[in-house]
C-alpha positions as CSV (number, residue, x, y, z in Angstrom):
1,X,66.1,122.5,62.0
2,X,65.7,120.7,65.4
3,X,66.6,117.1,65.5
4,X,63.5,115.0,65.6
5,X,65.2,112.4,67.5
6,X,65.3,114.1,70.4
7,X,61.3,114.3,70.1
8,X,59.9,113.0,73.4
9,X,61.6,112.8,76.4
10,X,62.5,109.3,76.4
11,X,64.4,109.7,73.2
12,X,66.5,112.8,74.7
13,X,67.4,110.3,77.6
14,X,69.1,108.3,75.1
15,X,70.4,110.5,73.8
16,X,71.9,112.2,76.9
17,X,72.9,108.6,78.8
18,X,75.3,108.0,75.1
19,X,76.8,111.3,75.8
20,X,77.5,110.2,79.2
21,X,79.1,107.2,77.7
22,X,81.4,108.9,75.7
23,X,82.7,111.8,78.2
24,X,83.9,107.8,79.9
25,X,81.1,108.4,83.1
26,X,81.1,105.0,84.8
27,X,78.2,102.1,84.0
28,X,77.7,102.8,87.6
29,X,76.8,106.7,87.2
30,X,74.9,106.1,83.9
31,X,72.7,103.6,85.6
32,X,72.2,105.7,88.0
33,X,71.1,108.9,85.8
34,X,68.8,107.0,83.8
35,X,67.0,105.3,87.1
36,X,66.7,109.2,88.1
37,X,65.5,110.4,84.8
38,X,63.0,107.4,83.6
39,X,60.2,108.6,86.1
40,X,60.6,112.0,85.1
41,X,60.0,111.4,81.1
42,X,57.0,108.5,82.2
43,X,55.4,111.6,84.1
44,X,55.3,113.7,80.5
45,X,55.2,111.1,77.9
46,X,53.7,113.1,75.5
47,X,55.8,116.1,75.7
48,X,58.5,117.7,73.9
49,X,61.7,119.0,75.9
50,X,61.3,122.5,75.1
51,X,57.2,121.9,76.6
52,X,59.1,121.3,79.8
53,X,58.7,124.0,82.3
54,X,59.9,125.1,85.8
55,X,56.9,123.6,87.5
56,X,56.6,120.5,86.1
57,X,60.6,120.2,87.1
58,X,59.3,121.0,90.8
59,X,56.2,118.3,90.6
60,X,58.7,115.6,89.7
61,X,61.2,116.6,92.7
62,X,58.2,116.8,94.9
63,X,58.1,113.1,95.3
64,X,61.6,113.1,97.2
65,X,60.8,116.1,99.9
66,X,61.0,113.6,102.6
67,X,64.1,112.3,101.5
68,X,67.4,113.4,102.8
69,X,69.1,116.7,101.9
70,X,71.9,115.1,99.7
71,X,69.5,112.7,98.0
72,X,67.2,115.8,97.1
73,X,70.2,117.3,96.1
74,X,71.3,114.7,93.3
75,X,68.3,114.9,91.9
76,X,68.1,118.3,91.4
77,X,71.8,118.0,89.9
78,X,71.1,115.2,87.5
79,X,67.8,117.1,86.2
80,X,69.7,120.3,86.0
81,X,72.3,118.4,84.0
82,X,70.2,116.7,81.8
83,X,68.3,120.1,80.3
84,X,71.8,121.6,80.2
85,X,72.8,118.9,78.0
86,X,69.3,119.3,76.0
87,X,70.4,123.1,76.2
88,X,73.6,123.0,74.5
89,X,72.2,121.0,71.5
90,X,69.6,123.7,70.8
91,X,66.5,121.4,72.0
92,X,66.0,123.7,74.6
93,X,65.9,127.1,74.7
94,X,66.2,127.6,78.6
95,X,67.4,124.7,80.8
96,X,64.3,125.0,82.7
97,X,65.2,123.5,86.4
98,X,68.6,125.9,86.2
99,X,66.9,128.0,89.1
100,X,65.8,125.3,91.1
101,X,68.2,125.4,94.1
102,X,69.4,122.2,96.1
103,X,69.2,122.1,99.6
104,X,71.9,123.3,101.6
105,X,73.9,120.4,102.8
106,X,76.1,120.3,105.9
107,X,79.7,121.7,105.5
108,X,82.6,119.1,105.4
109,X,83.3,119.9,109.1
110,X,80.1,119.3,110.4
111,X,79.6,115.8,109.1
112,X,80.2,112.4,111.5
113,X,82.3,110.2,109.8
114,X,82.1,106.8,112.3
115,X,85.4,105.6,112.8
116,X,86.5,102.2,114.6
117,X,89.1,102.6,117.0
118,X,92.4,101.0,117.4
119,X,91.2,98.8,120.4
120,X,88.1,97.5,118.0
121,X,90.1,97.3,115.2
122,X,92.2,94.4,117.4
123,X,88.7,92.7,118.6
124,X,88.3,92.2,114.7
125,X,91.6,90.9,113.7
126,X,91.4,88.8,117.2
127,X,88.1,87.2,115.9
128,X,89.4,86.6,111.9
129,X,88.9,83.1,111.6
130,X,89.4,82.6,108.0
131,X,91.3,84.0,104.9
132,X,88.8,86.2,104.1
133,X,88.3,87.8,106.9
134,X,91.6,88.6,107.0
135,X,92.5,89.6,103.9
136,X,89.2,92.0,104.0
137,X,89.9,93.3,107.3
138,X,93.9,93.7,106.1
139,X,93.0,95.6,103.2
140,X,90.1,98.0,104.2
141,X,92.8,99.1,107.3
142,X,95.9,99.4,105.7
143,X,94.9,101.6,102.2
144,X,91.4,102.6,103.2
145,X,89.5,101.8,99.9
146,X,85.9,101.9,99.5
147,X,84.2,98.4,99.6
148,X,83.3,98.6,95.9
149,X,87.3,99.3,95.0
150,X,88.2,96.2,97.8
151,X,85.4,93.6,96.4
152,X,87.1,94.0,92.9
153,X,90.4,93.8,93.5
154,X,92.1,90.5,92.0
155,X,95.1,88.8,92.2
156,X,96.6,90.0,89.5
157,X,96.1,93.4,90.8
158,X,99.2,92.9,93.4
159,X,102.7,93.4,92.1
160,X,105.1,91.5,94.8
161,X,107.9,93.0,93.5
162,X,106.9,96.3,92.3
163,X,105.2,96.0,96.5
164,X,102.2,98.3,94.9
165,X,98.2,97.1,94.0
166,X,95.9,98.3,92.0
167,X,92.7,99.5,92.7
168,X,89.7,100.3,90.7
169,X,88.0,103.2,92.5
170,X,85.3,105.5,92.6
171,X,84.3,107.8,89.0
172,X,86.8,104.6,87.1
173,X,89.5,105.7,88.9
174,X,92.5,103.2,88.9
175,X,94.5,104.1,91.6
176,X,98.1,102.3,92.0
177,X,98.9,102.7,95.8
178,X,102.0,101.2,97.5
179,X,101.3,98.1,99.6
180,X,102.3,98.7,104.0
181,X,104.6,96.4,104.4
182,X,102.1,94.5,106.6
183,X,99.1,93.9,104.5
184,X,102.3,93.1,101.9
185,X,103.4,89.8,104.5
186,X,99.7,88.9,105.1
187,X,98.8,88.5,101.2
188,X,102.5,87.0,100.6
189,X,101.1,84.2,103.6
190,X,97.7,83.9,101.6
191,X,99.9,82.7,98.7
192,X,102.2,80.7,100.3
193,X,99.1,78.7,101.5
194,X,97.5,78.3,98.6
195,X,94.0,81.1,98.8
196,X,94.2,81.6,95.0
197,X,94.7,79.2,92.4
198,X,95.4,81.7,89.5
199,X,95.9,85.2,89.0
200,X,92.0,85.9,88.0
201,X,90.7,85.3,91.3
202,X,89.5,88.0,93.6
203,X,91.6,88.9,96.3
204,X,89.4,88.5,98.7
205,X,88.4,85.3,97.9
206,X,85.1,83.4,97.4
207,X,83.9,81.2,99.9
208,X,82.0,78.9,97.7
209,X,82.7,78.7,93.6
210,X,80.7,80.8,91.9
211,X,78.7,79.6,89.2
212,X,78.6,82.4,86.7
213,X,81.2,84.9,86.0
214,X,80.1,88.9,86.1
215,X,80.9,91.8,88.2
216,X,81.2,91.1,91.5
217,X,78.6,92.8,94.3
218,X,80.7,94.7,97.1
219,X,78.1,93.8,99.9
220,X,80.9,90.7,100.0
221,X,82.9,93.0,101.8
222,X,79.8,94.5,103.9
223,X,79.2,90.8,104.9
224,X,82.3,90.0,106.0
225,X,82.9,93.4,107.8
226,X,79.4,92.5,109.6
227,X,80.3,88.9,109.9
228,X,83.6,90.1,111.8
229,X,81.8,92.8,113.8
230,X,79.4,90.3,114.9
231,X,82.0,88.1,116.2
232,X,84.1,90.7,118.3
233,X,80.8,92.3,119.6
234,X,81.9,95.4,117.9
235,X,79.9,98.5,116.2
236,X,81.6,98.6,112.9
237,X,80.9,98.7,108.8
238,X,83.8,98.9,105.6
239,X,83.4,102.8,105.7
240,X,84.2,102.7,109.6
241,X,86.8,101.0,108.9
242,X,88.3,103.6,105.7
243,X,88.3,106.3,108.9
244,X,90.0,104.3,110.9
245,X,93.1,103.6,108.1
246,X,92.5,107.8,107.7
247,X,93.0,108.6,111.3
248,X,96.0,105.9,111.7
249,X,97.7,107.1,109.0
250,X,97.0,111.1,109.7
251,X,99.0,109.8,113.2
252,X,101.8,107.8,112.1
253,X,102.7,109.8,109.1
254,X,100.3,113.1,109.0
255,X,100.9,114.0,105.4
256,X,97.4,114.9,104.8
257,X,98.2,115.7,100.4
258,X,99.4,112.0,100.6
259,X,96.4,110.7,102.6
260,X,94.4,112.5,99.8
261,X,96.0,110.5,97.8
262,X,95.2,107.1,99.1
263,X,91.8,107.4,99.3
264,X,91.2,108.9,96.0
265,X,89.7,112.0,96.9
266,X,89.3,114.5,94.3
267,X,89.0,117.6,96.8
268,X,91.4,118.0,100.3
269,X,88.4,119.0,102.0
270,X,87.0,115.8,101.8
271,X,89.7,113.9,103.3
272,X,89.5,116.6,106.4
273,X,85.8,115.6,107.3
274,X,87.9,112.0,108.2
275,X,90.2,113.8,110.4
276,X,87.6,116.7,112.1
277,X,85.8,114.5,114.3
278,X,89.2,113.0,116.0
279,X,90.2,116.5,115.8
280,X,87.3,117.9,117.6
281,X,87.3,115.2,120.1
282,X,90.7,116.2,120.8
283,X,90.4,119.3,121.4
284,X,87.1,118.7,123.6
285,X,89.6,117.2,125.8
286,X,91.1,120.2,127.1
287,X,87.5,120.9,128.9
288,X,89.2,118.3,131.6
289,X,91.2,120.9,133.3
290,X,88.5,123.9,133.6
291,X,88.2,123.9,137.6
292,X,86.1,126.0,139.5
293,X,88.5,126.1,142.2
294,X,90.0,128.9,142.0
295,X,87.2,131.3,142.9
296,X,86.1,129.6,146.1
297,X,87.9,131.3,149.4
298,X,89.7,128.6,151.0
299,X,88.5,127.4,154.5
300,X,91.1,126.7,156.5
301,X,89.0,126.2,160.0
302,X,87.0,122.5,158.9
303,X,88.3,120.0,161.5
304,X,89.5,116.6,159.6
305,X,86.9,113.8,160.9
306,X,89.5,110.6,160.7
307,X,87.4,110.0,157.4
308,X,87.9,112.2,154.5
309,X,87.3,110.5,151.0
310,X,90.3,109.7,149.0
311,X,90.3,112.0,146.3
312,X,93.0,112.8,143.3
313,X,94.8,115.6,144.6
314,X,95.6,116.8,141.4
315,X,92.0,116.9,140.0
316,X,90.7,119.0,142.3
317,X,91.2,122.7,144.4
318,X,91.7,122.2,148.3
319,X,88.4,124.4,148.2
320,X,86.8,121.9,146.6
321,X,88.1,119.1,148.4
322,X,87.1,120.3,151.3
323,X,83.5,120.8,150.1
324,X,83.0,117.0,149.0
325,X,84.6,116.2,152.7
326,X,82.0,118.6,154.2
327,X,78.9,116.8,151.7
328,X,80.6,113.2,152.7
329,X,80.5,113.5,156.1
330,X,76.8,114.9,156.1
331,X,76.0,111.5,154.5
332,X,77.7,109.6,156.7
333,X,75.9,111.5,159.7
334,X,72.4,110.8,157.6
335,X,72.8,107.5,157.4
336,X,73.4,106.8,161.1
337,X,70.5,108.9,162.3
């Protein structure tokens, strides 16, 4: 006999967010399901689950169209997840969006991750006026953790002597990662000056005192970042800056397994779409020796004219040369005529 409790489809919700909660999915993700899945069971209060079909899966996924490809694509996921859930407890016979298909996204090597470079990475640190901005700015571009992980990060999180920190990342990760030897001195000076007054505090610190205590938003770190950017009249934000500790570390060390590491990726090939774009650019570079020279016959009769433009010999053909002389002193003529 079917379980009345999962009646409507408001009650399944519950039932399927508590399920969340005990496989240990994040307040984060569960938050997020249940903002998905609240217009969806508002649209059919009056049915049952197993009323639900195929169609009215695609009316309620109509509404985002327009969206982007990957936010159509969470969608479909979290619906297809919650009638698989509703599936496995016999409330459903069929998990009725299971053939609804996601839009294709773009491959890991065709994304554009926005990295800062090393130059602009200097303009920032050159305008860091206070200990936040440094301490920010220290720690999104020597580990590379996502604002969220960086905004929660507390004192008590940094072992000295151990030289590791702990960071709280993304899916309730907690990832202990050793500490460069440079954000190590720059956090040792924030102590010896006094930034925090006990171990509870956040490590990037509060500018004012905060009146109630409760999880702490990460656009801190966006702020600062912005606040920073601003300042050195640079084009930056906190995930241009996790490319940039990607790419500097790929250079100095290029241990990709270990870079996977650091930023907590589950999969490699999500730590390669940091690295593809420098890549790429890279290897766009070698488009500076293509010459043309090669298939002009060389003209050896052309008289110099006393004054031939100065060009870089090693750039370009003598053909070539000699066909820029040839356009230059036409100009030269044009304009005294």
């Amino acid at each position: 006999m079917q379980d009345r409790s999962y009646g409507t489809l408001d009650r399944a919700l519950d039932h399927y967010i508590g399920a969340l909660a005990r496989e240990g999915r994040t307040e984060a993700t569960r938050r997020k399901y249940r903002q998905v899945l609240e217009p969806f069971t508002r649209l059919y209060p009056e049915h049952a689950p197993a009323e639900i079909s195929e169609a009215d899966c695609e009316r309620y996924l109509n509404r985002w169209v327009n969206c982007a490809p990957a936010t159509v694509a969470l969608y479909v996921s979290i619906l297809r997840s919650f009638f698989a859930f509703l599936e496995g407890k016999g409330v459903v016979q069929l998990n009725p969006a299971a053939k609804i298909k996601r839009p294709a996204l773009k491959r890991p090597e065709e994304l554009d991750v926005v990295e800062t470079k090393q130059a602009e990475v200097q303009k920032l640190y050159a305008a860091a006026e206070e200990w936040d901005e440094v301490i920010c700015l220290a720690l999104l571009t020597g580990l590379g953790p996502r604002r969220n992980a960086a905004a929660l990060a507390r004192r008590s999180d940094v072992d000295f002597e151990r030289g590791t920190i702990r960071l709280h990342e993304k899916g309730g990760k907690v990832i202990v990662k050793p500490l460069p030897n440079e954000l190590a001195a720059i956090l040792q000076a924030a102590e010896a000056a006094g930034v925090w007054t006990s171990e509870r505090e956040y490590l990037i610190p509060n500018r004012r005192e905060t009146r109630r205590e409760g999880e702490r938003s990460n656009k801190v770190v966006y702020a600062i970042v912005k606040r920073l950017a601003e300042r050195a009249g640079v084009e930056t934000h906190p995930h241009s800056l996790r490319a940039a500790f990607a790419v500097r570390f790929d250079e100095q060390v290029a241990d990709v397994m270990a870079l996977k590491d650091l930023l907590g990726h589950t999969r490699l090939e999500t730590t390669q779409v940091y690295l593809r774009r420098r890549d790429r650019a890279r290897g766009m570079e070698k488009v500076r020796g293509l010459n043309w020279s090669s298939v002009f016959p060389p003209d050896g009769h052309m008289p110099p004219t006393g004054f031939e433009p100065v060009l870089p010999q090693d750039a370009l053909g003598q053909p070539l040369r000699q066909k820029l002389e040839q356009l230059e002193v036409r100009s030269r003529k044009g304009a005294r005529v």
